[in-house]
N, C-alpha and C positions, 0 to 999 in steps of 0.2 A: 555406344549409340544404338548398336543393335538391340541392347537390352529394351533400354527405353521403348524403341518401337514395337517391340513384340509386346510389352505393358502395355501399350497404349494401343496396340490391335485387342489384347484380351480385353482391356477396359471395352472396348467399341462393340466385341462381341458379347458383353455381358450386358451391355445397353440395349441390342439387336433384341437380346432372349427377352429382357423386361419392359420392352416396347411389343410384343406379344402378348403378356401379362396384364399391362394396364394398356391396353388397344382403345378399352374406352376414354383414354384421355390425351394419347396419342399427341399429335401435333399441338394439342391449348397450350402443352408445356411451352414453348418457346415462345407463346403469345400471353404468358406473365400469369397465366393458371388455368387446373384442368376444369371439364363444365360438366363432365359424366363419371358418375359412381366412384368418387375421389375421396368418401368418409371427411369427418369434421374433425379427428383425433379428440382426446378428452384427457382429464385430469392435470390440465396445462395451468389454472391457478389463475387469477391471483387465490389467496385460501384465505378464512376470516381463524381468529385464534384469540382462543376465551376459556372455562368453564364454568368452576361454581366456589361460590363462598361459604363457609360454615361455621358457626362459632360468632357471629359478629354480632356483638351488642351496643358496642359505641358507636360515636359518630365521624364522617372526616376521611374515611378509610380512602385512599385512592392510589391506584397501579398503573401503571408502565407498560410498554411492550418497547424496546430496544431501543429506551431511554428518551422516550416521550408518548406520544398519543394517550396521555391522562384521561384515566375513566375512574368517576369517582362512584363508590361502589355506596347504595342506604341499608342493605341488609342480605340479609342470609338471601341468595338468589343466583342463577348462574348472569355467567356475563359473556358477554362479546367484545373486542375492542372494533373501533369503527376503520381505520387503516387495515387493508388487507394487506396478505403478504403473498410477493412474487415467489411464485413453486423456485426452490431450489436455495431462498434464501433462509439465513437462520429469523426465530423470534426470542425472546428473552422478558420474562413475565417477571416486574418485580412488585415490591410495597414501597411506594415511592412516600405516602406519610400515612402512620399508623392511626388508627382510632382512638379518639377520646370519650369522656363520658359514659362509662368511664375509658379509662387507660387499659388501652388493650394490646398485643402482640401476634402481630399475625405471619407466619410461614407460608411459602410459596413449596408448592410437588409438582414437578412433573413442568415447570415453567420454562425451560429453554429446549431447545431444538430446529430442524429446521422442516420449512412448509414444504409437504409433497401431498397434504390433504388436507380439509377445513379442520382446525383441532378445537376440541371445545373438551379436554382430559386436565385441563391444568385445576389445583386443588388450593386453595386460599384456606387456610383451617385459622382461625384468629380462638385467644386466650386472653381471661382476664390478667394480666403480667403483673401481681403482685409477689411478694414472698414475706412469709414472720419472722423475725429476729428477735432469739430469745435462748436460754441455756438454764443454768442452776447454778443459783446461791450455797458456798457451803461456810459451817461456822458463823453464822452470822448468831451474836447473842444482846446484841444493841438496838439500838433505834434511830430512827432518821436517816440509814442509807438509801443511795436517791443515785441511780445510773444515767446516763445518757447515753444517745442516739445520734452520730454526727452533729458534735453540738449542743441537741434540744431532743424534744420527745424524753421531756423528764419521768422518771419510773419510781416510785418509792415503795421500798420491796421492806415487808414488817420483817416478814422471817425466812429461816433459810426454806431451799426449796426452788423449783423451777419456776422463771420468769421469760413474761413475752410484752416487750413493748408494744404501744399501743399502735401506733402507725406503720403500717406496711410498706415495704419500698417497690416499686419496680422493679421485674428480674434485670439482672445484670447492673443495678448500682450499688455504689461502693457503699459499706457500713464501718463505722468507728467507734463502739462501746466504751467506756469512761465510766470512771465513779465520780461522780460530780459534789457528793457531800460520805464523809465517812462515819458510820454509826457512832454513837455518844451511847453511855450508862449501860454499863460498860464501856470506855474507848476501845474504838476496834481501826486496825489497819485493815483494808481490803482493796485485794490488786486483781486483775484482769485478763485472766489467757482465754488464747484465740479471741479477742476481741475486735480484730479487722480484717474486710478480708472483702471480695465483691459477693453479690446475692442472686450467686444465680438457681436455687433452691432454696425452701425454709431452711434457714439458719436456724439449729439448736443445741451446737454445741460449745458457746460460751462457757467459763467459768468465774464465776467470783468467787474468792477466797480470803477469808475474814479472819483473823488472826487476833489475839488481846495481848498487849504488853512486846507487841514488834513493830519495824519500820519498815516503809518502804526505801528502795535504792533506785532512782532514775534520774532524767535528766532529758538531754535534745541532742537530736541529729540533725548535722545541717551540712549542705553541701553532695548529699550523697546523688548520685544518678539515678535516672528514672528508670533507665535500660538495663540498669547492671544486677550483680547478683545480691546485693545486699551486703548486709557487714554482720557478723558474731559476736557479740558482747557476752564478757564471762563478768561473775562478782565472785572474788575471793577466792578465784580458780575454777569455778564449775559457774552453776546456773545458769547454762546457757540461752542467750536471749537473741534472736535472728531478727534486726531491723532493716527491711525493705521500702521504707517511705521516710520522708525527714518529719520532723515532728519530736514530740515529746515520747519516753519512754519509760519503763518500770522493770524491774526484774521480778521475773514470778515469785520468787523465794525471799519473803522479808527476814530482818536478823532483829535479834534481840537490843531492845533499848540500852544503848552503852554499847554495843559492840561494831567491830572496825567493820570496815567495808574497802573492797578495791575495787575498781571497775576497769579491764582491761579488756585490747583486740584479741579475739582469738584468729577469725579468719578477716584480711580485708577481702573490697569487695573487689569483684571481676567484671569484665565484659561489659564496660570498659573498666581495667584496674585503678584502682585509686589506694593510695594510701594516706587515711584518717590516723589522726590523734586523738587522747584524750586529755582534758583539763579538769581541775577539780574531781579528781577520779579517787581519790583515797580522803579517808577519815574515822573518827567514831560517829555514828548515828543518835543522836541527841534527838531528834527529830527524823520525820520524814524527809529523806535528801530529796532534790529537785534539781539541782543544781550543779551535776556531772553535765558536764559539755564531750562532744563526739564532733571534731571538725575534721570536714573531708573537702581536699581540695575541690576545686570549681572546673569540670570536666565542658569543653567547648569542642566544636565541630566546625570544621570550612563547609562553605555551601559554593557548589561551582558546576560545570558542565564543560561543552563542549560548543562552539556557531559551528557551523556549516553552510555552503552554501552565500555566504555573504561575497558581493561585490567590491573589489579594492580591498584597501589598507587603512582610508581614511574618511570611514564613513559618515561617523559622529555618531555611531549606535549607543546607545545608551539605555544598562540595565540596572535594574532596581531589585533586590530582597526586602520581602514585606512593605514594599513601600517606600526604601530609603538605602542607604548604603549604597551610593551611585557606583557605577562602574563601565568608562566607556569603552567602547569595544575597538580594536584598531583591525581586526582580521580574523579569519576563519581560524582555530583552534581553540585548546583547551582557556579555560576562564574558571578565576575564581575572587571571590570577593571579599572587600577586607576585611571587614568583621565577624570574625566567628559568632558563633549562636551555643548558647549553652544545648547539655544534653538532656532530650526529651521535648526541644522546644520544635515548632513549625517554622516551614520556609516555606515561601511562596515568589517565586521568581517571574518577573513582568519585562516587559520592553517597554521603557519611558519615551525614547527618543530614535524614530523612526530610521535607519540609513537614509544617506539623500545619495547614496548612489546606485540605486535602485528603483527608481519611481514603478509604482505598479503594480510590484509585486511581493507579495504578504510575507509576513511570518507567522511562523505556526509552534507554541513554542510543548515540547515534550517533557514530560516527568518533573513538570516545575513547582508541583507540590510533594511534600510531605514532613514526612516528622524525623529530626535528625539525631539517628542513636551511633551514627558515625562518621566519617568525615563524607561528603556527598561528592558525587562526580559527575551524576549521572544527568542533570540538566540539559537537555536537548535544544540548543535555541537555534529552528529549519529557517533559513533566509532564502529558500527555494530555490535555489541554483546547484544545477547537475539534480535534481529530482524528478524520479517519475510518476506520475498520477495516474492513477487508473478514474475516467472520467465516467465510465458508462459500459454497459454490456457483462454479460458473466462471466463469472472467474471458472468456470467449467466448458471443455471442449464440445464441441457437435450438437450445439444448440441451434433448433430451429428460431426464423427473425420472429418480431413481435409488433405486428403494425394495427393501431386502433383507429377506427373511422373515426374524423372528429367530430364531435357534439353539438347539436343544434344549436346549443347556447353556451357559451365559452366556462368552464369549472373555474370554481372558487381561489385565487392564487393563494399560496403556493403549492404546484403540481408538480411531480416530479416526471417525466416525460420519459417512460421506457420502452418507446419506440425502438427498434434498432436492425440491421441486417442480422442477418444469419452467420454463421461461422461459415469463415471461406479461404481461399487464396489465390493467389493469382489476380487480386478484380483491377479495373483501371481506378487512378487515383489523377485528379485534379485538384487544384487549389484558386479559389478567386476570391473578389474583391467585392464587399455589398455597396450601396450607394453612403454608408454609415463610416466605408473605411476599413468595415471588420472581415478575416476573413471567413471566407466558408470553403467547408472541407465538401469534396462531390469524390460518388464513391458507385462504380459502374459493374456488374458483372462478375465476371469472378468463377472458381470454381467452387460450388456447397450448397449452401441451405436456404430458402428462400421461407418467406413467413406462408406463402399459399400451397394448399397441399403438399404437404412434407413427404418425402418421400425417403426411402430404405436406404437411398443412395444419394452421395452427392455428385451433381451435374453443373456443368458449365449454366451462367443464370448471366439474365439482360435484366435484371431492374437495374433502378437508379435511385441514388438518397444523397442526401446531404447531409450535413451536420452544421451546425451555423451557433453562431456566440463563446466563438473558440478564442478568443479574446480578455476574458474574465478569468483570472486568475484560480479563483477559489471557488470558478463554478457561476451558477445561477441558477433562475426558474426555467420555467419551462419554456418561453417564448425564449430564453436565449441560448441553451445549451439542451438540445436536441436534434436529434435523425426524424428527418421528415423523407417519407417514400413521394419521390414522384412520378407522376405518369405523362410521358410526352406527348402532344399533339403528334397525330399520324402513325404510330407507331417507334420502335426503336430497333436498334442494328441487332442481328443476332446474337446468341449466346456466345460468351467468346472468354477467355482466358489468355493471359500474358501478353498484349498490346503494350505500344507504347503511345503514351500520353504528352500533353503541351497545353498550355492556355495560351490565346494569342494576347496582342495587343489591344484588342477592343473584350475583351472578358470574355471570346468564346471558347468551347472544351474541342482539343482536337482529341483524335485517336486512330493510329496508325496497326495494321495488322493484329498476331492472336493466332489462336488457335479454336473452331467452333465446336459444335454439337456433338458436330461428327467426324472429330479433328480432322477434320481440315486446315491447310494453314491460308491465312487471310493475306492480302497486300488492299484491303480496304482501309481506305481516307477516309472518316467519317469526322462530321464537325457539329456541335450542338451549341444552340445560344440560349442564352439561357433566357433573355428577357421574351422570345415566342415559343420557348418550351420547346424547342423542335429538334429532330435530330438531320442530318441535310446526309448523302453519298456523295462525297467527292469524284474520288474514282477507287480505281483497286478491284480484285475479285480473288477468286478460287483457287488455291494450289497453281498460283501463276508465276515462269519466269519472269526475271528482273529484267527491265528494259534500261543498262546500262551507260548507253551513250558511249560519250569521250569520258574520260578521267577528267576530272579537273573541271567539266565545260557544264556550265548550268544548263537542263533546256526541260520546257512542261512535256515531253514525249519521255523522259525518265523517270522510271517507278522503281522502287528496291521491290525484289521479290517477293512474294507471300512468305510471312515468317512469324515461329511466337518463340518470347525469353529472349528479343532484342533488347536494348538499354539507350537508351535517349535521353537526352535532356536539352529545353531549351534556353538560349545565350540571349538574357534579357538585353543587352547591350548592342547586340546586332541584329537583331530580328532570326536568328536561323536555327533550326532545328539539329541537334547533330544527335546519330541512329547510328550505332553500331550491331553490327553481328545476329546472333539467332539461331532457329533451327525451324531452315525453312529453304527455297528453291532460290539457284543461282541462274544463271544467263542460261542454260541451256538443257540441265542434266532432267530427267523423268523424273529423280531420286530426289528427297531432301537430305541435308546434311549442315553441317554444322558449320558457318559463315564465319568471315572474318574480313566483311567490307563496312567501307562509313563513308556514309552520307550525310548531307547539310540538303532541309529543307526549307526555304527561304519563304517565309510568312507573307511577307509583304508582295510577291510575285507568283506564288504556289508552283516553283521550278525546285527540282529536285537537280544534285549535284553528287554525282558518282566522286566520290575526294579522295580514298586510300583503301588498299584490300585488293583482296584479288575476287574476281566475277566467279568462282567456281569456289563449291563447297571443300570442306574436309583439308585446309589448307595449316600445317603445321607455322608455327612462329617462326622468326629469325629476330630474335632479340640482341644481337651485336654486343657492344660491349658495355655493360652498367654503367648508368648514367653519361653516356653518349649518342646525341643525336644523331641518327643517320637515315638517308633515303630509302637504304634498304631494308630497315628495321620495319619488321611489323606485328603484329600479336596472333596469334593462332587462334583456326576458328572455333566458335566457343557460346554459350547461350548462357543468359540468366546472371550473365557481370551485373558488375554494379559502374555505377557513372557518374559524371559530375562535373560540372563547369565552373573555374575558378573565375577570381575578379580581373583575370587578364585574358577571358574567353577563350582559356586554352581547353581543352578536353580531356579529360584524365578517364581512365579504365583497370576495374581491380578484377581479378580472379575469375571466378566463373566456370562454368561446370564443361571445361575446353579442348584444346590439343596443344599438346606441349610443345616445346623444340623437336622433340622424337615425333610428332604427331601422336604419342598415346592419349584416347579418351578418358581425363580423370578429371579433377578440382585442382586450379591453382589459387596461389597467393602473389601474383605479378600485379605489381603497379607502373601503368603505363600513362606517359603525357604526350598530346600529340599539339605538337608548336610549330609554328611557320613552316608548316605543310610537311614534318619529318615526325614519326613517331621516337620517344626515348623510354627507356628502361630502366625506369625507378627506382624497382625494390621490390624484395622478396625474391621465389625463386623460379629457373627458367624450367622447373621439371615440377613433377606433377605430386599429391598428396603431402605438402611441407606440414610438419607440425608449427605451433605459435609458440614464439618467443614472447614472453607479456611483459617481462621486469617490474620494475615498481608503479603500482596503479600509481597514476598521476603524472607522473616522470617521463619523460621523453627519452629517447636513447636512440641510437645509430642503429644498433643492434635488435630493437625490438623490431616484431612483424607479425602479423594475424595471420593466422592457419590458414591453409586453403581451404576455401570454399563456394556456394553457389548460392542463388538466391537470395540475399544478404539487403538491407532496407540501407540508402545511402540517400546524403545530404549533403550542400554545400552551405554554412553559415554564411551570417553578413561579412564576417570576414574572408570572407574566401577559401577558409578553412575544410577539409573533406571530412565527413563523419559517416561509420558505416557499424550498422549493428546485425550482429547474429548473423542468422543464416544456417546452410546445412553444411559442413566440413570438420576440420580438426581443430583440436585446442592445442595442447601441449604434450598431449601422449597418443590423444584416438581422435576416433569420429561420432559424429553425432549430432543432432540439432545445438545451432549456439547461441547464448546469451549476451557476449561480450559485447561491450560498446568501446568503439576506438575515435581519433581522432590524428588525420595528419599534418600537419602545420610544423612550418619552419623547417620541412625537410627530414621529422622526424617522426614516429609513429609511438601515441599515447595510449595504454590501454587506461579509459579513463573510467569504467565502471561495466556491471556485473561479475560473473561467475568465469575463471581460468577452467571451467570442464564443463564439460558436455552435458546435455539432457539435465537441468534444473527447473524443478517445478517454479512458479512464479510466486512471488508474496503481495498482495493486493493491497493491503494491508484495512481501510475503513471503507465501509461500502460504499458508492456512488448514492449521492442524496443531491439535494438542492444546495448544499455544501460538499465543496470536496478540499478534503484537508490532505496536502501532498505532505510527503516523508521521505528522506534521505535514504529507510531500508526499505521501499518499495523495488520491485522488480518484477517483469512482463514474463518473466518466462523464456525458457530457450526455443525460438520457434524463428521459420523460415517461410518466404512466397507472402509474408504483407504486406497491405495499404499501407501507404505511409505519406506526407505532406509536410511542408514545412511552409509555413503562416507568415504574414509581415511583420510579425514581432520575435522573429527568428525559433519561434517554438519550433520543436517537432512531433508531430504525431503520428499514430503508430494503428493500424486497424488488422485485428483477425491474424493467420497467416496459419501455418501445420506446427505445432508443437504440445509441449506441457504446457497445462492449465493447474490451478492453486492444489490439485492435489499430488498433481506430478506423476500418474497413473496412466497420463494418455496422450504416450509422447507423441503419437500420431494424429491426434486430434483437432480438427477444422473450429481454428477460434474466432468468435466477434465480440471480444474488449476494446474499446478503442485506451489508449493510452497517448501523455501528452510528456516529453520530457525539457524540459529547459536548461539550454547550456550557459553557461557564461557569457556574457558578452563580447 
């Protein structure tokens, strides 16, 4: 604890020296921005992203920028698209459809990257995309040969010598050369090598080969794979002939009128193997053969995936391939469907019939197309349960907020609203209810970044925002899923970090103690309502002992101490607040120290009630014996626990950055319940820095236990259930920011998703748009000290806190993403 305060004196002294520095802006800080020589900052975006096109003679042309905002392009000219892009995000420039008129093919240079300046370097070069298809005649002593062209594009070629059909193909389509009539006077055989093949360059090395007085040897392939390597056809032991496509076939090398012929496998084909026969494969040549058969068995692929996320056993989900092949779904795992699909063909996987035991809440289904060269597994169908969404804000640390006045005249819908606070931690967090039902997230203060002059450093901050239309699953416009900045009638309470928070019973915001400007620790009551915008001072002040009372005895002359990294929550059920602990002044001492007292403050009376703990700091636990209640059981004092109120209004308490049985200052992993006026000793352990025991995600165990640690975001579900994510502590060998998300119910401890180690970057996965598409491998990052809220539809959400951001670079970095995870019911 000494450490900490000597931080937190150098912090103060480093604030003193740069309160010297910007003098001209001195005190505006704390009154929400400065008013003298504060600079504008620059190159903050949003950026426009365009260049120029070259080569363009057709018509039609039109591009993209990160898979919409369509600009259709009439000529050689540079371009702009009209959606700017927010500094820090990627753009991606494509050719969404090519030019006609002719038929043209246009490449993209220099198209993707991301905005940190207005880019206008991207290179659109367009080509007329034809190629010629043509070779040489040799032998030819006849007349009337006549070639084709897939088909058609008849050619009648007088004499030997190089030929070029008349119509041009498109680069990159398939061509098929054929003799379609074979010279007379003289009778001539003439067959066809390299004759197919795709065009992605002028084709000119066809041959046709005319022979007087020989036969050809071919026939058909069928059954062969579209994926695989193909099959070797020999005749008479050699001539080797490589067919790759089914269809009809020839061997280069004809034989003489009357003589035998075989037609044998030399290699089958692979990848997938198959093994082909032949039929009609031997005789004498009396004619041109045609009539050699190659039969390769009929290669089939499963199409299948995985649900996730889905509600119950017995939902009636019901999926479809390409439209048919029902398959209803009874529960979360692997799936696959009856009918195979031959190889080379398309799958395309759908949800016909909705879950009904889910109402609300979407699906989103992953990797449900493509083309099947072998058996598939990989179908992702998200039922969005246990998922987290990244809803708003950047996937990058220490970003200043981004607040726009609004507009005279309301914008064009659909807007995408990137209002947002600044990266921070510590802030106060509320949660209420609008006149609609829905609710809205209130989000106060904090330690970081503010959108009004940005500053070198982050400081304790008094705005106030909300976030509202947290209710929609998949998102919305702008009116419903946005941070709007507000500013209170009268003024607001000072800068403050780690407070504990309450919303009463008539929807006002309380907020108890913190830490200020000038750490100081706080015992101010402060209460805001929200339909006069106002914020009111109860009572409380400065670095003040606790006016403790009796034990036990309610009365309005008892205040808990000034204190910040207390844990509270309030018991919808009885009206009363319950406050534990902190690091802040006890009944009498000069000094602060590390507390280990709980209070109930009672809503409906605004009497405070001194209930368990001892009145003086620095007080070691007596944890008795696991899982037995007793009067003398108590927990040691301790700051930045985590808390939580079950559906029997008992009070529960985890870890926290405390004093152990020995009184040593470190991080535990103690889970305490405190019931009909006795504290008991749950789980985990009674000494200080435990590794986590995680076992099988999903799985419950006796045995399992989350690391020690501090500042950690906690929850209670509708079921009564405790859930508690990340935080600063250990995992299962070290320390360091964490990721994991637990959950304890029925007396036992679930690690139910992220990372078993420390310090991982987070995966965001599709940016925040007017759509947001949650996913099963999403993950926030391992970070500690955030906002967080839990809604009336049992969401939880998650804002900001100190960790890794998406590149995983800046484990110490002050973030503002807000994040939404959804559990089970």
């Amino acid at each position: 604890m000494l450490m900490k305060s000597a931080m937190k004196s150098s912090l103060f002294a480093i604030f003193l020296m740069s309160l010297f520095v910007l003098s001209g802006c001195s005190h505006a800080y704390l009154s929400g921005g400065c008013t003298v020589n504060c600079g504008g900052g620059g190159g903050t975006g949003p950026f426009t992203i365009g260049g120029t096109v070259t080569g363009l003679a057709g018509t039609g042309l039109i591009l993209q920028d990160n898979g919409g905002d369509n600009l259709t392009i009439t000529g050689n000219t540079t371009f702009t698209f009209a959606t700017k892009i927010t500094s820090g995000q990627p753009y991606n420039v494509a050719v969404f459809a090519s030019p006609t008129n002719p038929v043209q093919t246009c490449t993209v240079s220099g198209g993707q990257g991301t905005a940190t300046a207005n880019v206008a370097t991207v290179q659109i070069t367009c080509s007329t995309g034809t190629v010629s298809i043509g070779g040489q005649v040799v032998g030819l002593l006849g007349t009337g040969l006549v070639l084709q062209d897939n088909g058609g594009d008849n050619l009648t070629v007088p004499i030997a010598g190089p030929f070029t059909f008349k119509t041009a193909l498109p680069i990159g389509n398939a061509y098929v050369v054929t003799v379609s009539t074979q010279p007379t006077s003289p009778s001539q055989t003439c067959t066809v090598t390299n004759g197919s093949g795709t065009a992605n360059a002028n084709v000119g090395n066809i041959q046709i080969t005319c022979s007087t007085g020989t036969l050809s040897i071919g026939g058909t392939v069928t059954g062969l794979t579209k994926s695989g390597s193909g099959i070797t056809l020999q005749d008479n032991g050699g001539d080797n002939l490589l067919v790759k496509t089914n269809g009809s076939f020839t061997f280069p090398t004809l034989v003489p009128a009357g003589g035998a012929y075989k037609v044998t496998i030399l290699t089958q084909p692979s990848g997938p193997n198959q093994t082909c026969t032949v039929t009609s494969g031997t005789g004498t040549a009396n004619a041109n053969v045609v009539n050699v058969q190659v039969l390769c068995p009929a290669i089939t692929h499963t199409i299948g995936g995985t649900v996730v996320g889905l509600v119950g056993t017995n939902s009636g989900m019901v999926l479809q391939d390409n439209l048919g092949d029902n398959l209803t779904i009874s529960g979360n795992g692997p799936f696959t469907f009856n009918t195979p699909i031959a190889d080379g063909s398309t799958y395309d996987v759908s949800v016909l019939v909705a879950p009904s035991t889910q109402p609300g809440v979407g699906i989103v289904r992953w990797f449900y197309q493509g083309t099947a060269t072998s058996a598939v597994t990989s179908v992702l169908i998200d039922c969005g349960h246990n998922d987290w969404s990244w809803f708003v804000g950047p996937n990058i640390a220490n970003q200043y907020g981004a607040f726009t006045p609004p507009p005279t005249t309301p914008p064009s819908p659909p807007v995408f609203d990137a209002d947002s606070p600044g990266g921070r931690k510590y802030p106060a967090t509320w949660t209420a209810t609008d006149a609609q039902g829905h609710s809205q997230l209130w989000l106060f203060g904090g330690e970081g970044y503010t959108y009004l002059a940005p500053n070198a450093l982050a400081f304790p901050l008094n705005d106030l925002w909300v976030y509202k239309g947290s209710q929609n699953y998949f998102g919305g416009d702008s009116t419903q899923n946005s941070w709007s900045n507000i500013t209170p009638v009268g003024g607001s309470p000072t800068p403050r970090t780690g407070p504990v928070t309450w919303t009463d019973g008539a929807g006002n915001l309380w907020m108890f103690g913190g830490q200020d400007f000038f750490l100081e620790f706080l015992s101010e009551l402060w209460e805001y309502n929200i339909s006069t915008n106002a914020w009111t001072l109860v009572a409380g002040g400065i670095n003040a002992n606790g006016v403790y009372g009796t034990k036990g005895t309610p009365s309005t002359l008892n205040l808990p101490g000034s204190r910040w990294g207390a844990t509270g929550r309030l018991d919808p059920a009885t009206g009363l607040v319950w406050i534990f602990g902190g690091q802040g002044y006890d009944a009498a001492s000069a000094t602060p120290g590390l507390l280990n007292d709980l209070w109930t403050y009672n809503t409906t009376n605004g009497q405070w009630t001194w209930v368990s703990g001892s009145n003086a700091v620095n007080q070691a636990g007596n944890y008795g014996t696991l899982g037995t209640a007793a009067a003398t059981n108590v927990p040691g004092g301790r700051e930045t626990s985590a808390a939580w109120i079950d559906k029997s209004s008992n009070f529960w308490l985890f870890g926290g950055f405390d004093l152990d049985s020995k009184g040593n200052p470190a991080a535990l992993n103690d889970l305490w319940e405190f019931k009909a006026g006795q504290w008991t000793w749950v789980s985990g352990a009674n000494v200080a820095n435990q590794v986590a025991t995680y076992g099988v995600q999903g799985v419950g165990a006796a045995t399992n236990v989350p690391g020690a640690r501090w500042s950690s975001a906690a929850w209670s579900d509708h079921n009564g259930n405790l859930w508690l994510f990340g935080g600063q502590g250990y995992d299962s060998s070290g320390n360091g920011s964490l990721g994991d998300l637990w959950e304890y119910t029925g007396g036992q401890w679930i690690w139910v998703k992220g990372p078993a180690s420390v310090n991982q970057a987070g995966t965001y996965g599709l940016a925040p748009a007017i759509t947001i598409f949650p996913y099963v491998g999403n993950f926030p990052g391992s970070r500690f000290a955030p906002g967080y809220w839990i809604d009336n539809k049992n969401q939880f959400w998650m804002f900001g806190g100190e960790g890794d951001d998406s590149a995983g670079t800046n484990g110490n970095g002050l973030l503002s993403d807000l994040w939404r995870y959804l559990p089970y019911p």
